[in-house]
VOGU-640940 format. One line per field, with one value per residue: residue number from 1; chain; x, y, z of N, C-alpha, C, O in turn; residue in three letters. Coordinates in steps of 0.05 Angstrom, whole numbers, plus 32768, in hexadecimal, padded with zeros to 4 digits. Layout:
<pts>
seq: [NUM:...]
mol: [A:...]
n_u: [X:...]
n_v: [Y:...]
n_w: [Z:...]
ca_u: [X:...]
ca_v: [Y:...]
ca_w: [Z:...]
c_u: [X:...]
c_v: [Y:...]
c_w: [Z:...]
o_u: [X:...]
o_v: [Y:...]
o_w: [Z:...]
type: [ALA:...]
</pts>
This chain:
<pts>
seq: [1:2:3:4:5:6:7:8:9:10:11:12:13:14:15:16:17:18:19:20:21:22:23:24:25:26:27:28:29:30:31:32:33:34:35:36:37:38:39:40:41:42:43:44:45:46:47:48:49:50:51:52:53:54:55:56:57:58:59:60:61:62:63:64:65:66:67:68:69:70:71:72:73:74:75:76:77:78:79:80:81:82:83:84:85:86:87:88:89:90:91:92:93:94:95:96:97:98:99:100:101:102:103:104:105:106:107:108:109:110:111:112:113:114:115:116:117:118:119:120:121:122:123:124:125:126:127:128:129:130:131:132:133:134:135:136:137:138:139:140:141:142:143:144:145:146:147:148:149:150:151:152:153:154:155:156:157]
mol: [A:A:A:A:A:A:A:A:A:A:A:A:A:A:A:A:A:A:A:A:A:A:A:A:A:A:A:A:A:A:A:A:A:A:A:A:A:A:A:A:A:A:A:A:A:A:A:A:A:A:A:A:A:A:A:A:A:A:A:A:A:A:A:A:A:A:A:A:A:A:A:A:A:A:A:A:A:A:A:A:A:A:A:A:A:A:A:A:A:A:A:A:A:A:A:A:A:A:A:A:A:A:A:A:A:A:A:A:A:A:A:A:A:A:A:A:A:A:A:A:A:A:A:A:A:A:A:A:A:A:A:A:A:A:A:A:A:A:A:A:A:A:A:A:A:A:A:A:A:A:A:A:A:A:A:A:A]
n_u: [7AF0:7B0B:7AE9:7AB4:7AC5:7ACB:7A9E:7A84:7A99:7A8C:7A57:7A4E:7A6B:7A48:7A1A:7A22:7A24:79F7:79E1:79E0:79F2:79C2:79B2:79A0:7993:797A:7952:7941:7918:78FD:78BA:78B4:789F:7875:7878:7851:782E:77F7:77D3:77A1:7751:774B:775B:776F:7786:779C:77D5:77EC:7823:7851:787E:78B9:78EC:7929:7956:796D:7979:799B:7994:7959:7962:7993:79C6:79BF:79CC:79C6:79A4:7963:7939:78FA:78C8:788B:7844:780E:77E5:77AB:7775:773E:76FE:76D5:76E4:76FC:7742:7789:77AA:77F8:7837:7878:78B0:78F8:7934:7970:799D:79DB:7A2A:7A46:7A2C:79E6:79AA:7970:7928:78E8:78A9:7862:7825:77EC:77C1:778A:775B:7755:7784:77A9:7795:779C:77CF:7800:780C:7825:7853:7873:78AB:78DE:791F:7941:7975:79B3:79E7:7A37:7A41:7A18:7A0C:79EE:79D5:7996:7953:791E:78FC:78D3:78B1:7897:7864:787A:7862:7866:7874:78A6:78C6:78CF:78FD:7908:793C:7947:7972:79A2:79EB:7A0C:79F3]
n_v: [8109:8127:814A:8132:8114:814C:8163:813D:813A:8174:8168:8147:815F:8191:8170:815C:8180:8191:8172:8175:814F:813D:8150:8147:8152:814A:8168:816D:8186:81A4:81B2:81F7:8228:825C:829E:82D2:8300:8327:8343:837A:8368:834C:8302:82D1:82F3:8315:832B:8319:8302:82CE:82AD:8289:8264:823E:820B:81C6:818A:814F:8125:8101:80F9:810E:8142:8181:81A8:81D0:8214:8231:8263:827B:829A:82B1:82C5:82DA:82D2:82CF:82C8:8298:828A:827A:824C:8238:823F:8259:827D:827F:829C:828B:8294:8279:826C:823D:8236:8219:8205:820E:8234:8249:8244:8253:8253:825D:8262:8250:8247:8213:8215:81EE:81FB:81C9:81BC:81DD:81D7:81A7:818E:8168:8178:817D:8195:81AF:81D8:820D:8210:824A:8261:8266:826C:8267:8224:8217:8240:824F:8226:820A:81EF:81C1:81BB:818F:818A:8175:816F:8146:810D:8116:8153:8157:8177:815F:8171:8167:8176:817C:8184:81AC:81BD:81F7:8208]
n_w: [80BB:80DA:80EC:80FF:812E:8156:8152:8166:819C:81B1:81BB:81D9:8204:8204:821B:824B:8267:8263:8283:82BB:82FB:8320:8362:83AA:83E9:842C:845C:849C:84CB:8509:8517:8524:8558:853E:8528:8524:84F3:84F2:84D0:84BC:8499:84DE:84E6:84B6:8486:8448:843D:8474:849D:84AE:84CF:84DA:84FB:84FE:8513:84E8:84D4:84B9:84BF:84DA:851E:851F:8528:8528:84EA:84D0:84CA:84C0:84A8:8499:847B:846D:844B:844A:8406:83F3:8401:83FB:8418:840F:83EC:841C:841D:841E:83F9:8404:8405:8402:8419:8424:8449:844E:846F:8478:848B:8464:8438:8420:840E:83E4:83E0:83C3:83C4:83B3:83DC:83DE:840F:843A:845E:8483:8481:8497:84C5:84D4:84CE:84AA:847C:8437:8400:83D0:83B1:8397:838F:838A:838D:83A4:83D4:83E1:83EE:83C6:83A3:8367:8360:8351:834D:836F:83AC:83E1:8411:844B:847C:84B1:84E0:8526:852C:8506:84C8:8489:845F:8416:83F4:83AC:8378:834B:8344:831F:82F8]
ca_u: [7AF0:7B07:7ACC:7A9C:7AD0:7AC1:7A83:7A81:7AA3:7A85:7A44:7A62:7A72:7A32:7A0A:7A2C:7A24:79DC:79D4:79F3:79E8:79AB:79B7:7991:7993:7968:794D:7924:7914:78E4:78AC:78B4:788C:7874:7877:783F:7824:77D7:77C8:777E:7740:7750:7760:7780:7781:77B0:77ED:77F5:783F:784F:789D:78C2:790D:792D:7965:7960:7988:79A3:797E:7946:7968:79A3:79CB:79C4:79E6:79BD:798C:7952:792A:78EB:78AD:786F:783A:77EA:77E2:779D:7760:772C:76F2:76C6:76F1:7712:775A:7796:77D2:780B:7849:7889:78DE:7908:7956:797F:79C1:79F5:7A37:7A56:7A1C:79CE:7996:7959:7914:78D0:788E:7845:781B:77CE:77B7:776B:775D:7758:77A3:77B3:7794:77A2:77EE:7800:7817:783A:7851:788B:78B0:78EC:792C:7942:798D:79C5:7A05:7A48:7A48:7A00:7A0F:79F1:79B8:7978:7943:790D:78F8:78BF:78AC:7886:7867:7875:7859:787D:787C:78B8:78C3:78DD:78FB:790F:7943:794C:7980:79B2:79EE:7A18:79DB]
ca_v: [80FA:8128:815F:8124:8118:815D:8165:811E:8144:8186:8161:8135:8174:819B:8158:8154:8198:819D:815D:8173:8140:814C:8149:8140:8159:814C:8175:815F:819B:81A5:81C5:820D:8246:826B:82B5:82DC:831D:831D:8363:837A:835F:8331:82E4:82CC:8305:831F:833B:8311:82F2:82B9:82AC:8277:825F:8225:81EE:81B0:8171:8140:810A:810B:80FD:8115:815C:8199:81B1:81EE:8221:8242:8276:827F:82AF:82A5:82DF:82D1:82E1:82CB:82B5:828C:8289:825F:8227:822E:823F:825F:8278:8288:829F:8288:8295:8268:826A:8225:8241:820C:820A:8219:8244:8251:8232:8263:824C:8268:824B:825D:8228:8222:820C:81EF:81FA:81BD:81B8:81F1:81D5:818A:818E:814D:818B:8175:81A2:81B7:81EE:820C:821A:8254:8269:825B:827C:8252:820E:821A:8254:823D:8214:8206:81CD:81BF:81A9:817D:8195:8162:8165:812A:810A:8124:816F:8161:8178:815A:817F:815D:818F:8178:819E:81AC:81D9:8208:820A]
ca_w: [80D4:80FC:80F2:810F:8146:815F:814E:8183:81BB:81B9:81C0:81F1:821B:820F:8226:826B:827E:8268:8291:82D2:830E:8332:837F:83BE:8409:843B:847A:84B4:84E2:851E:8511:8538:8554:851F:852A:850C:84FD:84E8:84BE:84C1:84B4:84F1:84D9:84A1:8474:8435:844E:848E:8493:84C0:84CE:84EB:84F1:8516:8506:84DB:84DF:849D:84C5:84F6:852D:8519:8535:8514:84DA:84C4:84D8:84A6:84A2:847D:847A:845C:8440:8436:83ED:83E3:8413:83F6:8425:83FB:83E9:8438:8408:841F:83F1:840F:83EA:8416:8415:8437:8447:8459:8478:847A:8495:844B:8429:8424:83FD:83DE:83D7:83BD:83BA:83BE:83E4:83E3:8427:843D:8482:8499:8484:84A6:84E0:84E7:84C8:8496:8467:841E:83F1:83BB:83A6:837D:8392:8374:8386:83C2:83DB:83E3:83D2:83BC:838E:834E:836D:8343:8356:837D:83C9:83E9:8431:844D:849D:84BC:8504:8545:8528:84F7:84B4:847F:843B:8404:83DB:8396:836B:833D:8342:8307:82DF]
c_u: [7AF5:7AF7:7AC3:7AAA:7ACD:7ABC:7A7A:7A87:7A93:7A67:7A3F:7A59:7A53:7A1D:7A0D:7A24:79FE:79C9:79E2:79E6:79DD:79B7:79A4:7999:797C:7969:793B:792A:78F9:78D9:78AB:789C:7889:786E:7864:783D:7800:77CC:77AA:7775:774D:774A:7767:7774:779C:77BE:77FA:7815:7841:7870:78A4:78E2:7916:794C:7957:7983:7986:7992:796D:7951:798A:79B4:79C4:79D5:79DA:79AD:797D:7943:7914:78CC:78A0:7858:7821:77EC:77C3:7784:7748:7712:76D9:76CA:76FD:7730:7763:77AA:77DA:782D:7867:78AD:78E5:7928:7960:7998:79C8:7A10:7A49:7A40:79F2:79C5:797F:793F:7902:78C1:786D:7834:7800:77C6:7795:776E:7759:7774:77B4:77AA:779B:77BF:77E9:780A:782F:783D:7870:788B:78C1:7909:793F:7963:7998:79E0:7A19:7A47:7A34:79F5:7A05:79D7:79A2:7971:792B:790E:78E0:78C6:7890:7885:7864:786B:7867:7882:7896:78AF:78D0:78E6:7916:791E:794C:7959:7998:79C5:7A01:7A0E:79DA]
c_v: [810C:813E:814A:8124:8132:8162:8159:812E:815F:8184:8153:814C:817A:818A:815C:8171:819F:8182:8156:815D:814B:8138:8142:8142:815B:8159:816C:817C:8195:81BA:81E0:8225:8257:8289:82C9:82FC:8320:833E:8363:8372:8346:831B:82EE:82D8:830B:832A:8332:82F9:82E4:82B1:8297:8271:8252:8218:81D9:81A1:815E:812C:810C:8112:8102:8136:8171:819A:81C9:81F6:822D:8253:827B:8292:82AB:82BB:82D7:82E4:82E4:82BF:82A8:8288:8278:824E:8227:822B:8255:825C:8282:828C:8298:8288:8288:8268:8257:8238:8220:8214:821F:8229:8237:8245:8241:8252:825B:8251:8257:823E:8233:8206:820E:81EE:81E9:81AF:81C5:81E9:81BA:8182:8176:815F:817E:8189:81A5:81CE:81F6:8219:8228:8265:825C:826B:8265:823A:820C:822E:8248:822C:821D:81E8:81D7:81B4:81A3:8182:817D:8160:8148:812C:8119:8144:8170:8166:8173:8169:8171:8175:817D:818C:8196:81C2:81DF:8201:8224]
c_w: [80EB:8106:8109:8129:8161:8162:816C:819D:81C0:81BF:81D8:820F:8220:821D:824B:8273:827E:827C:82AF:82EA:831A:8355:8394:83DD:8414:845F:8487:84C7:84F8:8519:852B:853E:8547:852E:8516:8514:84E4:84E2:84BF:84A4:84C2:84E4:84CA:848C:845D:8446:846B:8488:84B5:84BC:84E2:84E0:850A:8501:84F9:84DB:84C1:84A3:84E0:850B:8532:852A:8521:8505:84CA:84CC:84B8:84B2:848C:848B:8462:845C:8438:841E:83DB:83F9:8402:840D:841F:83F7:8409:842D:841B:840F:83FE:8402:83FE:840B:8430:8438:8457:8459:847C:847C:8472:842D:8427:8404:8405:83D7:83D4:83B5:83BE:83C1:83EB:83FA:8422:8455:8490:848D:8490:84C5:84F3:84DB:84A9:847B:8450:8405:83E1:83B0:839F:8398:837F:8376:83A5:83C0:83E5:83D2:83C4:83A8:836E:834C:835B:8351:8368:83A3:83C8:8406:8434:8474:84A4:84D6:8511:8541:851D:84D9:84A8:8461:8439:83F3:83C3:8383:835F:8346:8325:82F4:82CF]
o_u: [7AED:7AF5:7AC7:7AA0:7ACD:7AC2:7A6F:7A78:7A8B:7A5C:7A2B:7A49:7A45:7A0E:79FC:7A1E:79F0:79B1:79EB:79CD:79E4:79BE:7994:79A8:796B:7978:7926:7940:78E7:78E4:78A1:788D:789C:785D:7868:7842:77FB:77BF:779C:7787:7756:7736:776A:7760:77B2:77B6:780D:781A:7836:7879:7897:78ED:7910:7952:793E:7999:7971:7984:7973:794F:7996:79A5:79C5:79EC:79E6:799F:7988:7942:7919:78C2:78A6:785A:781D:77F1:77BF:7786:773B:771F:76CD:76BA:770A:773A:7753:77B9:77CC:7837:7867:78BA:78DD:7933:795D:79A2:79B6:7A15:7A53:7A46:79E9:79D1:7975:7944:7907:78C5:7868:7835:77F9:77C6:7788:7781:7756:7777:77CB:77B4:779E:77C6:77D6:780E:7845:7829:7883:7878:78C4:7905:794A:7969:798D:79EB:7A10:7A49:7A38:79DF:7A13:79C9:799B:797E:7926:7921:78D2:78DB:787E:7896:7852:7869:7875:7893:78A3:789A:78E6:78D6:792A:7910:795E:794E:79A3:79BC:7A03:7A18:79CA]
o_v: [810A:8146:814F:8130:812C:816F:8163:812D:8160:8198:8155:814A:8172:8196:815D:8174:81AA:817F:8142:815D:8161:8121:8132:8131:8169:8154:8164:8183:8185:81D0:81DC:8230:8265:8289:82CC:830B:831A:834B:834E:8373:8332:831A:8307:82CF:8303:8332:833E:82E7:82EB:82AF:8293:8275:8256:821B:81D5:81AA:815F:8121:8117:8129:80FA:813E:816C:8191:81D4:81E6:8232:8252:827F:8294:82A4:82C7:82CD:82FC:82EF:82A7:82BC:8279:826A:823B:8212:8215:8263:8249:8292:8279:82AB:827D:828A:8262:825B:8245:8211:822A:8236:8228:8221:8240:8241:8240:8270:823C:8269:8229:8248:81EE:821E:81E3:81ED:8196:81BE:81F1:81B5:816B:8174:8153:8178:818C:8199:81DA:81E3:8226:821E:8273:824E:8274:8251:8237:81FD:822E:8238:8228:8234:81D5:81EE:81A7:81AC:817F:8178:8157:8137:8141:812A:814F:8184:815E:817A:816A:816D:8184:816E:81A1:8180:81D8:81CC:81F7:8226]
o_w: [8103:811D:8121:813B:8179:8176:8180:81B1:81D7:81C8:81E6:8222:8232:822C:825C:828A:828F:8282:82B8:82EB:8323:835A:838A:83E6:840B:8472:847D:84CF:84F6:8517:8541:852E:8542:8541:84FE:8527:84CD:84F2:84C2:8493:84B8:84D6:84C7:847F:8466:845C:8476:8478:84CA:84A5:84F7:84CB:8522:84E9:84FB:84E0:84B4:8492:84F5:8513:8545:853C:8509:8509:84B8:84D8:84A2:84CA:8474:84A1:844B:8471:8421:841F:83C6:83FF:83F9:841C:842F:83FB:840D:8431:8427:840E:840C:83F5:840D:83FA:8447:8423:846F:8447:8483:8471:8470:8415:842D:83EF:841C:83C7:83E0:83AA:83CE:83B3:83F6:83F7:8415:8461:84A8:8490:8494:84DA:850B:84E2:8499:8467:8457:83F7:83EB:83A7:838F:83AC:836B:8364:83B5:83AC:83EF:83BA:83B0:839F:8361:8339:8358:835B:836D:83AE:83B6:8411:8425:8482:84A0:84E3:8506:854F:8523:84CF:84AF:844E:8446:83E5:83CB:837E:8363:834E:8316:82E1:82BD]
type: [UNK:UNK:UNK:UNK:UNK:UNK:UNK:UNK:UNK:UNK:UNK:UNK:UNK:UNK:UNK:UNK:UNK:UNK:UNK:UNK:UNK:UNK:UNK:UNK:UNK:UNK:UNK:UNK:UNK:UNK:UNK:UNK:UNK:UNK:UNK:UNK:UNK:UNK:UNK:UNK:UNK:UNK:UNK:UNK:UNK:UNK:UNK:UNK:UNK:UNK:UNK:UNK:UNK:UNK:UNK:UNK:UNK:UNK:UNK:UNK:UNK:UNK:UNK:UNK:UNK:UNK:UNK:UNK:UNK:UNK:UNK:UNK:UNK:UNK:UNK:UNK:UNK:UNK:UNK:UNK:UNK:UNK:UNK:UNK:UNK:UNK:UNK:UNK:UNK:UNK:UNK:UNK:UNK:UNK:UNK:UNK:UNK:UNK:UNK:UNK:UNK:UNK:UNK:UNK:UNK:UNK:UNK:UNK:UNK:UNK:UNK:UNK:UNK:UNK:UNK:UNK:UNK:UNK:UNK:UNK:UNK:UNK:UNK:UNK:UNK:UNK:UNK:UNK:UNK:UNK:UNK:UNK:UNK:UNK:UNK:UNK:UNK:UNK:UNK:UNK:UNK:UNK:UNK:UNK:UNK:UNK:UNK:UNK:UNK:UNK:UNK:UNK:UNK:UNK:UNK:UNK:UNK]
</pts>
């Protein structure tokens, strides 16, 4: 009886940890001036990086509570299909630690040109209370030039 007892808890345990609570934070930012640098041949060519960094807010109209940073890298032009990849890093600062993303996103040009942009991608580490961080986000442009991301995540994975 009291093998199985044991057996019960140490299953117990490993259960909960391999089933840590998945979380959820949300950002709304304004979409900002994007800072570019356009490598030769002229237009959107391999190697061109596109940067931007602004605040974001818990709720639209909400105050600040963090600023990001992210840069973005053509990895791929399609000119046939009208395709852009782009391979992109992003950093959420918060008051009590930072939130890593990576993603590669394939753009058509008339998404690149009339907005309505939806896409997903991984978050792949964080500093502070975010140390630990695995999961995903959902970046999604909304009307009025905001953006919305969805972070989805786990942490002491």
């Amino acid at each position: 009886m009291r093998n199985i007892l044991l057996v019960t808890l140490l299953f117990i345990g490993m259960n909960s940890i391999a089933y840590a609570e998945q979380l959820q934070l949300v950002q709304y930012a304004d979409a900002p001036v994007h800072q570019s640098v356009d490598v030769n041949p002229e237009g959107r060519s391999i190697g061109d990086l596109r940067s931007r960094q602004g605040t974001f807010k818990a709720t639209v109209d909400g105050p600040d509570v963090g600023e990001y940073f992210a840069q973005a890298t053509v990895v791929s032009v399609n000119k046939a299909e009208k395709q852009t990849v782009w391979s992109q890093m992003i950093e959420s600062v918060y008051p009590d630690g930072s939130i890593y993303k990576l993603d590669i996103i394939v753009l058509d040009d008339e998404t690149l040109a009339g907005g309505g942009h939806k896409h997903e991608g991984a978050i792949v580490g964080g500093t502070g209370k975010y140390a630990g961080i695995r999961g995903s986000y959902e970046f999604e442009a909304l009307k009025g030039g905001v953006y919305k991301i969805t972070n989805t995540y786990w942490l002491g994975q």
